[in-house]
C-alpha positions in Angstrom: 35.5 -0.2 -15.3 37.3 -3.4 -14.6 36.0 -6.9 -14.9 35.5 -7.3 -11.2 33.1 -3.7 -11.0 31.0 -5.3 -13.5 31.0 -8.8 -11.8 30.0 -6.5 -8.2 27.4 -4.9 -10.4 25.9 -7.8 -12.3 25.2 -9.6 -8.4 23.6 -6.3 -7.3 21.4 -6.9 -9.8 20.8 -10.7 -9.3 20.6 -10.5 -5.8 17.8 -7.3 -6.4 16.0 -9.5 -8.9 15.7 -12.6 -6.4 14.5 -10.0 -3.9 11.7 -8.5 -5.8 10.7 -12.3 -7.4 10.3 -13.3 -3.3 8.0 -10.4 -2.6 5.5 -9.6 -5.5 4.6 -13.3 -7.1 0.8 -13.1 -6.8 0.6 -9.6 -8.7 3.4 -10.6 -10.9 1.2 -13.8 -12.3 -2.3 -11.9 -11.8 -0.8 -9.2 -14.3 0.7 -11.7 -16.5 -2.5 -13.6 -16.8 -4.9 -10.8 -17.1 -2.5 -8.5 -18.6 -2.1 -5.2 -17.2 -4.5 -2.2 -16.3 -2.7 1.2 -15.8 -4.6 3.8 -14.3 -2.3 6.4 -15.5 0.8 7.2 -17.9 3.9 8.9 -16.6 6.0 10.4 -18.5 9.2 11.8 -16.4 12.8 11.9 -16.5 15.4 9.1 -16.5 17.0 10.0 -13.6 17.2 7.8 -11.1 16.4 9.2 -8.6 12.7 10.2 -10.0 10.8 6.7 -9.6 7.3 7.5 -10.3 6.0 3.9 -8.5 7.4 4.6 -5.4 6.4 8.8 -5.5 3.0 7.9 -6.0 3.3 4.6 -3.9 1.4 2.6 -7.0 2.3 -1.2 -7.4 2.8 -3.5 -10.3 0.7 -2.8 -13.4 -0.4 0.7 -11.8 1.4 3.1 -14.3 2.7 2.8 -17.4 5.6 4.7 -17.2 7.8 6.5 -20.3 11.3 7.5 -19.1 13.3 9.7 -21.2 16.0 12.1 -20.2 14.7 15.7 -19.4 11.3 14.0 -20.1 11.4 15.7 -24.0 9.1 14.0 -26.1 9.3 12.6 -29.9 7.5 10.1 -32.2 9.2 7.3 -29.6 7.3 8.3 -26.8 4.0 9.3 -28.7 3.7 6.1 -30.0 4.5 4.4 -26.5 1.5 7.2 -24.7 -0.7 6.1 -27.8 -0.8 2.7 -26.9 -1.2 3.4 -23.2 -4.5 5.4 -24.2 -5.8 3.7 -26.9 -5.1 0.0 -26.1 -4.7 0.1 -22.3 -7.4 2.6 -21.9 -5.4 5.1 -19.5 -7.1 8.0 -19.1 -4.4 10.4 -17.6 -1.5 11.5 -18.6 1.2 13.2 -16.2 4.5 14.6 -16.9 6.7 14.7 -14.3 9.3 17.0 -14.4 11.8 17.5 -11.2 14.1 19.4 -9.4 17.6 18.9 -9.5 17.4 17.4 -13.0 20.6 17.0 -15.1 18.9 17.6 -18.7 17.7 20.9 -17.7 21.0 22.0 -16.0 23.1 21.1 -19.0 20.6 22.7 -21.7 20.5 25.9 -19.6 24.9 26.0 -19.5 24.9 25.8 -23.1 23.5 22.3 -24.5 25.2 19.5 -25.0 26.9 17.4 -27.1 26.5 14.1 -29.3 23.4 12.7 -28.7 22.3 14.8 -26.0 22.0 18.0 -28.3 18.9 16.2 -29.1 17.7 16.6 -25.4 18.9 19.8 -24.5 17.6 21.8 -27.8 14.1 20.8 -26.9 14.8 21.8 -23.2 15.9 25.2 -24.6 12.8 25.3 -26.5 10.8 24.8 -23.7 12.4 27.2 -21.1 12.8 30.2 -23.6 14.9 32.9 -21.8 14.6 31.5 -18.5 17.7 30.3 -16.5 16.8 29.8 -13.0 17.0 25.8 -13.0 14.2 25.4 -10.8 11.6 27.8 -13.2 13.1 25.8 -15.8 12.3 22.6 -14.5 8.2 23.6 -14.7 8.4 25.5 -18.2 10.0 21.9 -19.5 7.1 19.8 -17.8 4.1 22.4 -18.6 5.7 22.4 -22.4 5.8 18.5 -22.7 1.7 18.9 -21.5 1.0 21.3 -23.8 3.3 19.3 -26.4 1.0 16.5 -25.7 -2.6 18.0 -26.0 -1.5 19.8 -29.6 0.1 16.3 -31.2 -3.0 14.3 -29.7 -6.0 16.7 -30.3 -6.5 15.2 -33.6 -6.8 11.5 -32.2 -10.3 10.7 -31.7 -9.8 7.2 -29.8 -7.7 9.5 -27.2 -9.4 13.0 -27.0 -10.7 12.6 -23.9 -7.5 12.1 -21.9 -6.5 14.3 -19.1 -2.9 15.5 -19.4 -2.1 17.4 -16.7 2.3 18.7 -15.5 4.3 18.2 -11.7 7.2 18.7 -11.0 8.5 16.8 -8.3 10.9 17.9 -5.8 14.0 15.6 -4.8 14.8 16.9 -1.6 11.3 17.2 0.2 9.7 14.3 -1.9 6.4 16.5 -2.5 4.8 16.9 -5.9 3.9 20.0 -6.9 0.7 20.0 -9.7 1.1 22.7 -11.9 
């Protein structure tokens, strides 16, 4: 990328910024004087095309949100759902898986490399045998839940949490609850 890319990019996001500062001030300073009240945690996918605020049409301070490629869990995001529970008294949990989704395609043509081994082994464990992406893409979401309710069971300040899997779909928008 050259210097001028980057220069494109940076106003993108400066001009986006001054955008979102002109439209959301009253619930930006309500939430930063009375801290924030999730009503949920959703844990989902980086991709960027999965952005759980605007699926679920939820505002500033509505969901705590954990983003993490192929939405695979580790101590990271435990500790971030913890919090959200225990601290921030969130009583639902959702992991969002979705279609189209990069982490699952890679894991199911063979894994990947570096760093994203990491990813794509616990997709594999998830998904088992299966290879059709779209199957995939539930086994992963259904296996963080289940992931979820076996590390947390033991947690007495969050037992009675509701952890539930979607999967939503790119094209149509829908979530599907599974």
């Amino acid at each position: 990328m050259n210097t001028e890319s980057n220069q494109n990019i940076r106003g993108r996001l400066k001009n986006g910024n001054a955008r979102y500062r002109a439209l959301d001030d009253a619930r930006r300073i309500e939430t930063a004087e009375n801290g924030q009240h999730p009503y949920a945690i959703v844990v989902c996918c980086s991709d960027s095309r999965v952005i759980p605020e605007k699926i679920f049409s939820a505002g500033l301070g509505e969901l705590f949100v954990i983003r993490v490629a192929g939405n695979v869990l580790d101590k990271h995001q435990f500790g971030s759902i913890e919090y959200a529970a225990a601290h921030l008294h969130c009583s639902h949990i959702l992991v969002l898986g979705h279609t189209g989704c990069g982490a699952v395609t890679a894991a199911l043509s063979g894994g990947g490399e570096g760093f994203i081994q990491y990813i794509t082994d616990d997709i594999l464990e998830a998904v088992g045998e299966e290879r059709d992406p779209d199957a995939a893409c539930r086994l992963n979401a259904l296996h963080a839940a289940d992931r979820l309710r076996r590390e947390f069971e033991e947690h007495p300040e969050i037992k009675d949490v509701h952890i539930e899997a979607a999967v939503y779909d790119i094209r149509s928008g829908a979530v599907e609850w599974l």
